[in-house]
KOLKOL-251754 format. One line per 2 residues: number of its first residue (from 1); their letters; for each residue x, y, z of N, C-alpha, C, O. Coordinates in Angstrom, 2 decimals. Example, Ala and Ser with C-alpha at 12.3 -4.5 7.8 and 13.67 -1.06 7.14 Angstrom:
<recs>
1> AS> 13.19:-5.69:7.80:12.30:-4.50:7.80:13.20:-3.30:7.80:14.24:-3.32:8.46 ~ 12.85:-2.25:7.08:13.67:-1.06:7.14:12.90:0.03:7.87:13.41:1.14:8.04 $
</recs>
This chain:
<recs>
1> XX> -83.41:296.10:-154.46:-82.34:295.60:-155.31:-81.00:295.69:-154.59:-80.12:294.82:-154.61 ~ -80.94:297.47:-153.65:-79.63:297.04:-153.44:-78.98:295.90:-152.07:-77.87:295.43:-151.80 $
3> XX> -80.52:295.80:-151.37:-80.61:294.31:-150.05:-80.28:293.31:-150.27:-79.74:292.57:-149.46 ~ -80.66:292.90:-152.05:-80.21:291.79:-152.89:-78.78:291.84:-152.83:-78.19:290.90:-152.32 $
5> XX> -78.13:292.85:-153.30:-76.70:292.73:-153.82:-75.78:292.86:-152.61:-74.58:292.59:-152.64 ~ -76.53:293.33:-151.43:-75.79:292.98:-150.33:-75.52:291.96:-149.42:-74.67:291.89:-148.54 $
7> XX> -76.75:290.82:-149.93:-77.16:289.71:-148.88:-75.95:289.19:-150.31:-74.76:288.89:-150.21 ~ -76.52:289.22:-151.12:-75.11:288.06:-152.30:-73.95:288.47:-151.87:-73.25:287.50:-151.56 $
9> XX> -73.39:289.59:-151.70:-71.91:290.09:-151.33:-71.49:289.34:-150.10:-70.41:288.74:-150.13 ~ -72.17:289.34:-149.14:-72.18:288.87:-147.56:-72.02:287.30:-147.81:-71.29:286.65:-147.06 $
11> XX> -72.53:286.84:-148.61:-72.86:285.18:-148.23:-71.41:284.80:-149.36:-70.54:284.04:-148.92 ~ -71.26:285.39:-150.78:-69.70:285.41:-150.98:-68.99:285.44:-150.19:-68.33:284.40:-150.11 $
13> XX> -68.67:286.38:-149.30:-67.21:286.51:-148.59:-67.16:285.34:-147.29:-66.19:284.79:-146.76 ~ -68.73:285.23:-147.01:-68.89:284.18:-146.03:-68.49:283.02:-146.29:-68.03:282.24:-145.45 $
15> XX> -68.66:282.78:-147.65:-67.92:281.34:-147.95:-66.73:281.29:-148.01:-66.11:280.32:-147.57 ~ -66.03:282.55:-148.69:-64.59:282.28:-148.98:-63.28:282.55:-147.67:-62.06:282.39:-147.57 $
17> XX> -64.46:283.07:-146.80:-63.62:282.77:-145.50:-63.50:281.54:-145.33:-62.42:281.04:-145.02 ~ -64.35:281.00:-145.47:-64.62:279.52:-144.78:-63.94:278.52:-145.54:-63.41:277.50:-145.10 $
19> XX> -64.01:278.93:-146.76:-62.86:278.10:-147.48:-61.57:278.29:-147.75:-60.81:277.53:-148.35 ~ -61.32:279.51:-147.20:-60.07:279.71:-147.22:-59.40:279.33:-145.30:-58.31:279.32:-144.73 $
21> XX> -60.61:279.11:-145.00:-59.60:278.35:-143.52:-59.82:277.24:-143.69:-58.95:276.63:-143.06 ~ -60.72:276.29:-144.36:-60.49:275.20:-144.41:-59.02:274.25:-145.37:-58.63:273.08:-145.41 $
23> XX> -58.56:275.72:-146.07:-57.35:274.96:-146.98:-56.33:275.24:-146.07:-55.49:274.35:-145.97 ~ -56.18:276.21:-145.40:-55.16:276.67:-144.27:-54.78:275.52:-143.22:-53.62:275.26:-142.89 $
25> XX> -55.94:274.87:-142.75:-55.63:273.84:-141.95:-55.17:272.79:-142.62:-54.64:271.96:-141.88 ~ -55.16:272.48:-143.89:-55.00:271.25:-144.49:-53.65:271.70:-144.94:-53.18:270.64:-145.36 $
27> XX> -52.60:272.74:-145.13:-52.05:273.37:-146.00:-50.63:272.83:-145.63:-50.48:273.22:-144.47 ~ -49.61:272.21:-145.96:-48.39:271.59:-145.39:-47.79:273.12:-145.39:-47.70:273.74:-144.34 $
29> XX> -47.47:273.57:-146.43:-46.28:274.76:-146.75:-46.99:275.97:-146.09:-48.06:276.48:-146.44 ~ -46.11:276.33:-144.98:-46.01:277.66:-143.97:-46.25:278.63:-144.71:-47.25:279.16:-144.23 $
31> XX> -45.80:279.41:-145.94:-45.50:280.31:-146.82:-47.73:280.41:-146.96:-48.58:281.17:-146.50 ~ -47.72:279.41:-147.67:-49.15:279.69:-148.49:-50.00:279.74:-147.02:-50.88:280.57:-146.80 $
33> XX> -49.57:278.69:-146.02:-50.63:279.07:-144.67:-50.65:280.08:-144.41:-51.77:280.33:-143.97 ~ -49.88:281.14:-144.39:-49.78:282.93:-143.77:-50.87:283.50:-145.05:-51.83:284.21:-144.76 $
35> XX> -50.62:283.15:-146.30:-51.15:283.99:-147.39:-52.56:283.48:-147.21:-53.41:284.36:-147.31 ~ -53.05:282.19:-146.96:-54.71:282.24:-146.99:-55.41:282.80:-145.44:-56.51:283.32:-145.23 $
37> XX> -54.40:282.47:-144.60:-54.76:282.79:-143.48:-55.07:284.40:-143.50:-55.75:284.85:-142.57 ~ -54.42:285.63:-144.91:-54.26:286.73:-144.68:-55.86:287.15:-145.50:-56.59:288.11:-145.26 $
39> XX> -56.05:286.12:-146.45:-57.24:286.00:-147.43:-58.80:285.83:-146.31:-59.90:286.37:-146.21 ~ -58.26:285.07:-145.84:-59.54:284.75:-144.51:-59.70:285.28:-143.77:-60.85:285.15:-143.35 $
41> XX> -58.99:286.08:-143.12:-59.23:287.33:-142.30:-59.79:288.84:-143.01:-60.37:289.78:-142.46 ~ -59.42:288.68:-144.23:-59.61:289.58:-145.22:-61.28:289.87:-145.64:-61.92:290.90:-145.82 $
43> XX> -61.64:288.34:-145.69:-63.37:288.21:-146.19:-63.73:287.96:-145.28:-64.92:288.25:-145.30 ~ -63.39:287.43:-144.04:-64.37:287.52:-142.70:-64.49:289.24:-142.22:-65.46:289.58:-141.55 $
45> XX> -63.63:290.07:-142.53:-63.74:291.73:-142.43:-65.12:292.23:-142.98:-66.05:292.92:-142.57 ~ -64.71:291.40:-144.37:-66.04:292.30:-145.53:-67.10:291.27:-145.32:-68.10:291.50:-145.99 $
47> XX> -67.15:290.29:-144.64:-67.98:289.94:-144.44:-69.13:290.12:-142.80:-70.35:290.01:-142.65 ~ -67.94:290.46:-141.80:-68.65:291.70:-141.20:-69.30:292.90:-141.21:-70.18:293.42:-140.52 $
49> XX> -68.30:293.38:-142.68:-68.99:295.01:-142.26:-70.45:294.71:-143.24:-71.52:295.30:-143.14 ~ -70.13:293.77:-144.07:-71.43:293.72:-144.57:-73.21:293.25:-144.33:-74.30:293.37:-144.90 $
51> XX> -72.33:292.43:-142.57:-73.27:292.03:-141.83:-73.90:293.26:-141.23:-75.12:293.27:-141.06 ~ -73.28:294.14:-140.95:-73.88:295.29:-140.16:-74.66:296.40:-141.22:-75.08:297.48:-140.81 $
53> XX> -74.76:296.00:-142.51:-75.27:296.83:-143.01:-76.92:296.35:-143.35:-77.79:296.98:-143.96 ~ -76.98:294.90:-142.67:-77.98:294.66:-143.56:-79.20:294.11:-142.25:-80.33:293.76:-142.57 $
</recs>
């Protein structure tokens, strides 16, 4: 159960990296590019450490 809740946690943050750099590149206003860019570095983290756990 808890392999389950870790492979779901992992593949969450995996996406929301990914979508949070894909709005970054599209993003005109500098201000919100720093803030997703800070979001995407954020879930590519937890989405590392969660790679190593599993």
């Amino acid at each position: 159960m808890l392999k389950l809740l870790n492979k779901v946690q992992y593949y969450y943050h995996l996406f929301q990296h990914r979508h949070n750099q894909l709005l970054q590149q599209d993003c005109l206003n500098e201000e919100l590019r720093m803030k997703l860019k800070v979001k995407a570095l954020y879930h590519n983290s937890k989405a590392v450490e969660l790679g190593l756990r599993m």
